[in-house]
C-alpha positions as CSV (number, residue, x, y, z in Angstrom):
1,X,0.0,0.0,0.0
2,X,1.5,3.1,-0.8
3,X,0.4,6.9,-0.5
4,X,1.1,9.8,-2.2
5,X,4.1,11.9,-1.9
6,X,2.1,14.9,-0.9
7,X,0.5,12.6,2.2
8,X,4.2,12.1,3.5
9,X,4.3,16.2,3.3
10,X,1.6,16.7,5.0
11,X,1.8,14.5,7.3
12,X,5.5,16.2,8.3
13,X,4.4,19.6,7.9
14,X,1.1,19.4,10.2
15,X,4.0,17.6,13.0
16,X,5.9,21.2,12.6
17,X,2.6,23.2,12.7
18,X,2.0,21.2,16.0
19,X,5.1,21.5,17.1
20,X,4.8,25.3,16.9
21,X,1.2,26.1,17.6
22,X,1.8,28.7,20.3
23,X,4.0,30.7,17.5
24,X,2.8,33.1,14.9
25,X,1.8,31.8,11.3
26,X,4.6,29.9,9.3
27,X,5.4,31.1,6.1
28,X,5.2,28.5,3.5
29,X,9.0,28.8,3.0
30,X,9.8,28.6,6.2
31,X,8.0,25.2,6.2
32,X,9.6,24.0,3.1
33,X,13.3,24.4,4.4
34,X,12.8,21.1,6.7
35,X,11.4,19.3,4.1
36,X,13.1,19.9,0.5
37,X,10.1,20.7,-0.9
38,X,9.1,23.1,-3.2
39,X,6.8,26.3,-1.8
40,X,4.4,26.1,-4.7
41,X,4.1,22.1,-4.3
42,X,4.0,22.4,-0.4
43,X,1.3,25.1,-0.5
44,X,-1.0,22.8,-2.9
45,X,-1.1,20.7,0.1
46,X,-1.1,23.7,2.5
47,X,-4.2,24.4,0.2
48,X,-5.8,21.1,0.5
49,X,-5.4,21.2,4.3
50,X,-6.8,24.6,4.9
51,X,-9.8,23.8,2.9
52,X,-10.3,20.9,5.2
53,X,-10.0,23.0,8.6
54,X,-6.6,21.9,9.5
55,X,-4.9,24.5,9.3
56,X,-5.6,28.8,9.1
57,X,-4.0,30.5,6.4
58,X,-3.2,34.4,7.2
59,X,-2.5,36.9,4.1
60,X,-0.3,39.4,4.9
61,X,3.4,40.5,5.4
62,X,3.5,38.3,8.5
63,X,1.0,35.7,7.5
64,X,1.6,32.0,6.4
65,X,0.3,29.0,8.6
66,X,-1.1,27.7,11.6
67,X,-2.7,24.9,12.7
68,X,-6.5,25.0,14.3
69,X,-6.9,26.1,17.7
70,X,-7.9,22.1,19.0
71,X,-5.3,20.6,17.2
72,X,-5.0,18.0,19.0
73,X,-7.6,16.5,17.9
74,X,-6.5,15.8,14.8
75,X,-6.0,12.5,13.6
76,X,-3.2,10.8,10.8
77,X,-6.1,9.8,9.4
78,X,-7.6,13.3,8.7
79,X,-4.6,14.1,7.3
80,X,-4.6,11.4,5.0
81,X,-8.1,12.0,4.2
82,X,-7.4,15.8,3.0
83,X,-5.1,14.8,1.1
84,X,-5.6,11.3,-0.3
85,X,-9.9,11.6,-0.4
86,X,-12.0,9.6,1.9
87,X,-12.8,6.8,-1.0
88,X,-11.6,3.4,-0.4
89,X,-8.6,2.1,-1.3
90,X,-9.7,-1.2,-2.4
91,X,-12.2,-1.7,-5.1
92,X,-13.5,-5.1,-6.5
93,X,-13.4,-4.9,-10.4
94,X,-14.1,-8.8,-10.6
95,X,-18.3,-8.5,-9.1
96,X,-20.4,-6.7,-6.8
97,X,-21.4,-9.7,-4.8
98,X,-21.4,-8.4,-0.9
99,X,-20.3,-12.6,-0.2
100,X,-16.9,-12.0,-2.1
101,X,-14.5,-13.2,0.0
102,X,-11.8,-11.0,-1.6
103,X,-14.0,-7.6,-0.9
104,X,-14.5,-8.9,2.6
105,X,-10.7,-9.2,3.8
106,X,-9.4,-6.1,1.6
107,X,-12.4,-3.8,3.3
108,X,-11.8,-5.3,6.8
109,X,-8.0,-4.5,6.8
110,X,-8.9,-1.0,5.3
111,X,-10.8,-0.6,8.4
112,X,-8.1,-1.7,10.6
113,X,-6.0,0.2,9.3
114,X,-8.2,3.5,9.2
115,X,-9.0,2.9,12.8
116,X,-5.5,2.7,13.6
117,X,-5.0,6.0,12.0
118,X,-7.8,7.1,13.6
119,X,-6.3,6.9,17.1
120,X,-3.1,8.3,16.1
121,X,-3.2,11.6,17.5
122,X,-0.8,14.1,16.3
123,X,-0.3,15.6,19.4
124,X,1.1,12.1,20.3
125,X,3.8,12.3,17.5
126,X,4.7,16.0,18.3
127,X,5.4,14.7,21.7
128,X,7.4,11.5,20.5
129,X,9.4,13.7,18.1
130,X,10.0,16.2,21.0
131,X,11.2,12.6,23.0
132,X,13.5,12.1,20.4
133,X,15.3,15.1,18.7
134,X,14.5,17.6,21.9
């Protein structure tokens, strides 16, 4: 299973908003010189995200980023799902029978695995990252 490039940015960039949530808005540079990214591929997702409610843009000389005041809250898998789409990953091309044994398995580890995103908090992994680079 793989995701998309932009997923693994946003998914790095929304740990750095978290990380610095009690600052004033990043600029969309400043966010791209941790991650070798471009600016105008970085604030496509920035885009994406915004429109989704995770995180405030601000126009301005001083503007740029910030992620939403409960951030906490906010799950890997609403991360993935701003970026990526809330469709399944899995579709059955062979039938539409709901007794297809195939559909049953691929469907039940999707939801496995989105419930295990689910609980993935990303104030847990500003914390671990904290725990491990200081």
């Amino acid at each position: 299973m793989k995701y998309s490039k932009a997923t693994d940015y946003a998914l790095h960039t929304m740990v750095l908003l978290g990380e610095k949530h009690q600052e004033p808005p990043i600029s969309v540079v400043e966010l791209t010189e941790s991650q070798n990214i471009s600016p105008t591929y970085l604030s496509k997702i920035l885009t994406k995200l915004s429109k989704e409610g995770l995180v405030k843009a601000t126009s301005g000389t001083n503007g740029g980023y910030s992620i939403r005041n409960d951030w906490e809250m906010i799950s890997f898998l609403d991360i993935i799902q701003a970026i990526e789409g809330k469709q399944s990953i899995f579709e059955c091309y062979v039938h539409d029978n709901p007794k297809c044994v195939v559909k049953k398995i691929m469907f039940e580890a999707e939801y496995l695995m989105e419930n295990y995103l689910k609980n993935q908090r990303l104030d847990a992994a500003v914390r671990q990252k904290r725990a491990v680079f200081g």
